[in-house]
C-alpha positions, 0 to 999 in steps of 0.5 A: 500500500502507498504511503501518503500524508494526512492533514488534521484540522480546521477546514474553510473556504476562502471567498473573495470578491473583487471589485472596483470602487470609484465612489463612496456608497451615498447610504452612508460613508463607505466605499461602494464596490462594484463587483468584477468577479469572485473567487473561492479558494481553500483556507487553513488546513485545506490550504496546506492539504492544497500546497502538497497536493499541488506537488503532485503528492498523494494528500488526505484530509479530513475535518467537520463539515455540516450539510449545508451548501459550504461544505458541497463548495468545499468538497468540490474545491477539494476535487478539483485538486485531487484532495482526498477530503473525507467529511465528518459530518456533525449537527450544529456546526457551520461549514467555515466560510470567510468572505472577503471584498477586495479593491482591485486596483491595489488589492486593498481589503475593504471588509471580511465576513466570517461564518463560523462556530466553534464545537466542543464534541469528542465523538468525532474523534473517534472517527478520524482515529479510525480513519487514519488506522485503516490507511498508510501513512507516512506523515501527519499534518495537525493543522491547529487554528484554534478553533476547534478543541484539541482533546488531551486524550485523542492526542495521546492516542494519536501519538501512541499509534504514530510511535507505534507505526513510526508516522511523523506527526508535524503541528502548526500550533497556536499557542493555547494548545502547544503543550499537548503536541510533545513528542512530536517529530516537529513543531511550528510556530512563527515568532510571535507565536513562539514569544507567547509560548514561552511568555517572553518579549523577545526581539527577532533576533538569532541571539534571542531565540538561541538563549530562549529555545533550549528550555522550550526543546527539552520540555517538549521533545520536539524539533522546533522551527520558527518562521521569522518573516523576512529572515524566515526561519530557525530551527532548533532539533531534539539534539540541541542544535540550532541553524538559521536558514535565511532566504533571500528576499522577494516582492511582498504582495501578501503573506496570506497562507504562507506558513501552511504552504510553508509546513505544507513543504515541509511534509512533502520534503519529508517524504522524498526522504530529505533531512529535516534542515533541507527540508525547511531549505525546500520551505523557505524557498516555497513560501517565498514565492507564495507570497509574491501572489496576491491572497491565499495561494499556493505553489506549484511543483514546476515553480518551486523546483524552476524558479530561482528565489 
């Protein structure tokens, strides 16, 4: 049976109208927008499901959806890039939707719309744990956005039969919840997130995070790496050593998405059997060019392995 890899979390379409605005809404003072076109596009763990099956990797993902028009829109999108998205269907749950309206000339954002709910059920993962006891998988993607609760002991369980099967397990962890991803292979936050993990106020500087990550290894026994934003990333591994891995710098349009094309990479790299820093190395370069694109977006396989950055 093929290896393949598996995304866990939060699922949401990205919806995106664009439009020009030439005058202020005469109802009351806002700009008035006259539509041109609209966009959906897959957001947060169905975005980094996205990123790995654009390299042509074989990708899993499952999450919650309710049966309502969001989550047709979804599985669509999902089909249309050859994601294998297995819903879990649950009551009293909204299909999360975030609807955007987007000046066209500058690419300003004007106003968002969120739908979404959060759920506090654990019946449900006992359906993904069967799920993902029924497949081969290599690598696991937690795709964390905090909007869901992350269960101790579904967790635990996880990790157990991942130690068990020898399975990667990589989470993009907010803070509230990173504690409950030790052991993992790798964790990842960005700096802000990991200044909030350790209660500290640090600058973002390569002196800063290597008198600070050293308590934070040990206590979670996970490689660490950090995505710095222009300097891009440092990681720290399980044996204490530390590297910065810089890239060069591109054309900022938006940064939308760029850590889930960012662990997306990464997942895919370890994969092909590449070493964890030259895996990051594949990361950095792209998410670099993720964010020279406009709003969520992701690479392709021919770009990131053509395109100089």
């Amino acid at each position: 049976m093929q290896e393949k890899i598996l995304v866990i979390g939060d699922v949401m379409i990205d919806k995106y109208t664009f439009g020009e605005v030439k005058r202020l809404n005469p109802e009351s003072p806002m700009p008035l927008i006259n539509v041109t076109k609209e966009e959906l596009r897959l957001g947060w763990s169905a975005n980094v499901a996205a990123n790995i099956a654009s390299l042509n990797e074989n990708c899993d993902l499952t999450w919650l959806v309710w049966n309502d028009e969001n989550a047709n829109l979804l599985e669509k999108l999902c089909n249309k890039l050859k994601i294998n998205f297995t819903w879990i269907k649950v009551n009293n749950f909204k299909t999360i939707l975030k609807h955007r309206f987007v000046e066209n000339t500058y690419h300003q954002q004007l106003l968002r719309i969120d739908y979404e709910e959060k759920i506090e059920n654990q019946k449900f993962w006992e359906k993904i744990l069967e799920k993902i006891k029924k497949e081969n998988y290599k690598i696991i993607v937690v795709s964390d956005y905090n909007k869901w609760i992350v269960f101790e002991n579904w967790i635990e369980e996880l990790k157990n039969f991942a130690k068990e099967k020898n399975i990667l397990l990589l989470a993009d962890s907010k803070p509230k919840n990173y504690e409950l991803f030790k052991d993992f292979y790798l964790v990842k936050p960005n700096f802000k997130e990991f200044c909030e993990m350790i209660w500290k106020n640090l600058e973002n500087k390569d002196e800063e995070i290597e008198k600070n990550w050293i308590d934070f290894t040990k206590k979670m026994n996970t490689n660490l790496v950090i995505t710095r934003w222009a300097k891009w990333a440092s990681l720290i591994t399980k044996d204490w050593k530390y590297f910065h891995i810089p890239t060069e710098a591109q054309k900022v349009f938006d940064v939308s998405g760029a850590w889930d094309t960012f662990i997306a990479t990464i997942a895919f790299a370890l994969k092909e059997n590449y070493d964890l820093k030259d895996a990051i190395k594949l990361a950095n370069k792209a998410s670099w060019i993720v964010v020279e694109k406009v709003w969520t977006a992701i690479v392709e396989k021919e770009e990131l392995f053509n395109k100089k950055c």
